[in-house]
N, C-alpha and C positions, 0 to 999 in steps of 0.2 A: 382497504385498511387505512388507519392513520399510521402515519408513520415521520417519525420525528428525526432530525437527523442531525450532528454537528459537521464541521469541515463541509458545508454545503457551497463554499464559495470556492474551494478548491479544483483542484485539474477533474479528479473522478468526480467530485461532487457535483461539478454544475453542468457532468453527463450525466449524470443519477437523477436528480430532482428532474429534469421535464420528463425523464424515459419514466420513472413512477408515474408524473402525470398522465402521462400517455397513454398509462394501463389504468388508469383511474382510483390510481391513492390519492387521501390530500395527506401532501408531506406539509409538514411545520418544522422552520429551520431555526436551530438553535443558534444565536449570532454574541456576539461579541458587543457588539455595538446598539445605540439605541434602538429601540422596536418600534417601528415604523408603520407595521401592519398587524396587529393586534392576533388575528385570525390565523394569520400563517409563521408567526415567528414569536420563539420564548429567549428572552435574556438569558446568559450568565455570564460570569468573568470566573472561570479556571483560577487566575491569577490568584483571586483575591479568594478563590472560596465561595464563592458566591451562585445559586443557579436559582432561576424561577421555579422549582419543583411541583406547585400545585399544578402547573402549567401543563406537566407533564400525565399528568393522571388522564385515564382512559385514551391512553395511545396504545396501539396493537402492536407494534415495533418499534424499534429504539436503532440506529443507523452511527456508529460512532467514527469519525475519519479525521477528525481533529488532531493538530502534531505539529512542532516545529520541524518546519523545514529541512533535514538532516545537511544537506548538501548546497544551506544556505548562507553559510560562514565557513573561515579556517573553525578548525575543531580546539580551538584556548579550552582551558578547565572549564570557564564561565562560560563557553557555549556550550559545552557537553551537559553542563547542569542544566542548563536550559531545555537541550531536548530531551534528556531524562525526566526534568518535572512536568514538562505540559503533555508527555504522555502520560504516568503513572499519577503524576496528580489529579490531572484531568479526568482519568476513567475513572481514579477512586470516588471521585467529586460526584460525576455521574452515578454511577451505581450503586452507590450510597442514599442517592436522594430517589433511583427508579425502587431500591426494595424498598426503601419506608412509604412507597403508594400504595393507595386504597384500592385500587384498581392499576397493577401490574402488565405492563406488556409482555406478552407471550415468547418473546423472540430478544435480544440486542445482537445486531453482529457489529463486532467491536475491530477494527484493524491492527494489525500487527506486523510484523514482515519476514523473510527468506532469511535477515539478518541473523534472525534466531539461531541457528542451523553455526552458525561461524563461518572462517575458512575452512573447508572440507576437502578441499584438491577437487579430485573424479570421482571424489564418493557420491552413489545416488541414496538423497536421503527422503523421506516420507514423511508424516503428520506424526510416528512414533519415532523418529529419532532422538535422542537427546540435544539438549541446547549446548552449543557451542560455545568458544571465549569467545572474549575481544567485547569491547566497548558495545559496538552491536546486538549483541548473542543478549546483554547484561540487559541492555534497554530493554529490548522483547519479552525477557522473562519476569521483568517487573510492569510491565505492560501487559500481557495476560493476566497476571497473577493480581493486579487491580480490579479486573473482573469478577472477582472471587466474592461480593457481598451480590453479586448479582446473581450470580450461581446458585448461592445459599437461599437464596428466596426464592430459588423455583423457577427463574428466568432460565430460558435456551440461550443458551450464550456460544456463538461460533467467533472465535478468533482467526480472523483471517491473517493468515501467512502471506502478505502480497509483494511478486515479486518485481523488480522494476517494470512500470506502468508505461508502453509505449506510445506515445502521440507526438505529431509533428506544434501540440499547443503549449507542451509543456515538459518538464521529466527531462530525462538523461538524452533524449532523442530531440527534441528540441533544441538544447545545446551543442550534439554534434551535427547537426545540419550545417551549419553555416561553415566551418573548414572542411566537413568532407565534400562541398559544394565546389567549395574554391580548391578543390584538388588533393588538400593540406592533411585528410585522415589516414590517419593510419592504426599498426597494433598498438597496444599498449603493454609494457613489459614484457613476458616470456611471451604471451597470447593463449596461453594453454589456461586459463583459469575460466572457470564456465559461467554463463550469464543466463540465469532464468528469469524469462519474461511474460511479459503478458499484453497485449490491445487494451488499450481505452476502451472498446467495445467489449470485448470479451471480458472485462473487468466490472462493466456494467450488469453487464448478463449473470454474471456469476456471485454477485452479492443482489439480484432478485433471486435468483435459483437458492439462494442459502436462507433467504428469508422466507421461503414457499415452501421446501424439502424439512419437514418436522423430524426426518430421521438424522438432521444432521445437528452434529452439538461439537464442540470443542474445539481444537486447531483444524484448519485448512488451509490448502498448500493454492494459492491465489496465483499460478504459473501452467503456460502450456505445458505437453508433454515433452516438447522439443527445446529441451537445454541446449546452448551450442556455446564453443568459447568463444574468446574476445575474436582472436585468431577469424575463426568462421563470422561472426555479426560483422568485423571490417567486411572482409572481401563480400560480404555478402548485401552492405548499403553499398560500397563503391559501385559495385556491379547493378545494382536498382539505378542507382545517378548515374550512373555512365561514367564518372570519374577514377583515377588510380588511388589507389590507397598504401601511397610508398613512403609516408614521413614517420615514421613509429616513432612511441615515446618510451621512453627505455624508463628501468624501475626508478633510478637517482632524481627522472626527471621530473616524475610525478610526486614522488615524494617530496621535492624541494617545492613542487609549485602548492601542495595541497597537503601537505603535512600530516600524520596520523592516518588521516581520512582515506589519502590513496593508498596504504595497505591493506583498510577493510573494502573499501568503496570501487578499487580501479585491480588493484594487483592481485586482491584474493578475490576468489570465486565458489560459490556453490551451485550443485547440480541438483533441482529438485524435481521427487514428482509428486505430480497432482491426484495422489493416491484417491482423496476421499470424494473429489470430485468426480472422477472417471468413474470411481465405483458405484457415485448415486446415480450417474447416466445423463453429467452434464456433458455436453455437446460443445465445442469448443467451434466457435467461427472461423477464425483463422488460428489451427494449431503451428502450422509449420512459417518459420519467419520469412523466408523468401516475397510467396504469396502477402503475408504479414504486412511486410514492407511495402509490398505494390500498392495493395491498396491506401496502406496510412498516408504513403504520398502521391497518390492519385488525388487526394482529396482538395 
């Protein structure tokens, strides 16, 4: 297949592009910046409104993972507006310009996240639950719902639900390496709020499997089966490092350091499951985090 992709320079992305190669797609990466290789990459600027569209005609797939960094500023007004428009403008930008081709890709899986879902406590929620609040919950459902010109022309469009993304290269897990190393990890607030996750591998696998699997369309829950709280992910890197996990950070503390953010981001939790995947007979590499963990930091 052709298959075109944005967010290709990112943490998933730049495991995505060679593992397509590998299976012998040519991807064409959608970039930001000038186009260097005529063959393999089409401009656009999100920003400006701007996309190569002809560029895009007779691709078989459309690959979407572009997004500001949620967890890469305090959350000010002007940064929320920020990651609200470069997803919802972004997607609308895109699939707006994939329906008006003359030749249509068969497929877009478009990213999305667990955010959706809200704070839920220990509720387990599925690809039919309703969207939650909160800042998060708001983003997601304008982020799907951008999708919607893509829909209408007849595109399979899968909204991946994806939950935080494990690798020691990048994401939530790359940042706590370095104090749980030095001894210094611990819970974080109550510890009882649940964290559904997923492998950089398994994350791979499972946006080829969505692209492949014709029977799948709409949201999907991008998370192991095995939710675990904060509580259990501490003692359960400590225990992979060899290290203690006795410095907790209490709720006041994470809120003074991270403002907003650590209520959606640290203190609240959801427990999801990966309803749609399990049921089309995706195979999960590593479901259970333990294992999980060995290997990510074996590597």
């Amino acid at each position: 297949m052709i298959i075109a992709i944005t967010g290709s320079t990112g943490m998933v992305g730049t495991e995505l592009v060679p593992a397509l190669e590998r299976d012998g797609h040519l991807v064409r990466q959608i970039v930001r910046g000038k186009v260097v290789d005529a063959d393999r990459e089409i401009h656009w600027d999100p920003d400006a409104g701007k996309i190569d569209a002809q560029e895009l005609n007779g691709i078989d797939a459309m690959i979407h993972l572009a997004g500001e960094n949620i967890a890469g500023h305090r959350w000010t007004k002007e940064f929320k507006e920020k990651i609200l428009k470069s997803r919802a403008d972004g997607t609308r930008l895109l699939c707006h310009a994939l329906a008006k081709l003359e030749m249509r890709p068969s497929v877009l899986v478009s990213a999305s996240a667990t955010g959706y879902y809200g704070n839920r406590g220990d509720e387990l929620v599925n690809e039919s639950s309703p969207n939650g609040s909160g800042f998060l919950a708001e983003v997601c459902r304008e982020w799907e719902a951008a999708t919607k010109p893509a829909r209408d022309a007849g595109i399979r469009v899968v909204n991946l639900r994806i939950g935080p993304v494990l690798s020691p290269k990048g994401g939530a897990l790359a940042k706590m390496l370095p104090p749980f190393r030095a001894g210094l990890g611990g819970v974080i607030g109550s510890g009882k709020q649940y964290l559904s996750w997923i492998t950089l591998d398994d994350m791979v696998s499972a946006i080829e499997f969505v692209l492949q699997s014709e029977q799948i369309r709409g949201p999907v829950n991008a998370v192991t089966p095995d939710a675990v709280t904060n509580y259990e992910f501490t003692k359960t890197l400590g225990r992979v490092l060899s290290r203690p996990t006795i410095f907790p950070m209490p709720a006041f503390a994470a809120r003074l350091a991270f403002g907003e953010m650590a209520d959606e981001m640290l203190l609240g939790g959801i427990r999801v499951e990966p309803r749609t995947l399990v049921s089309a007979g995706f195979k999960f590499a590593y479901p259970q985090l333990e294992p999980a963990l060995r290997h990510l930091l074996s590597k």
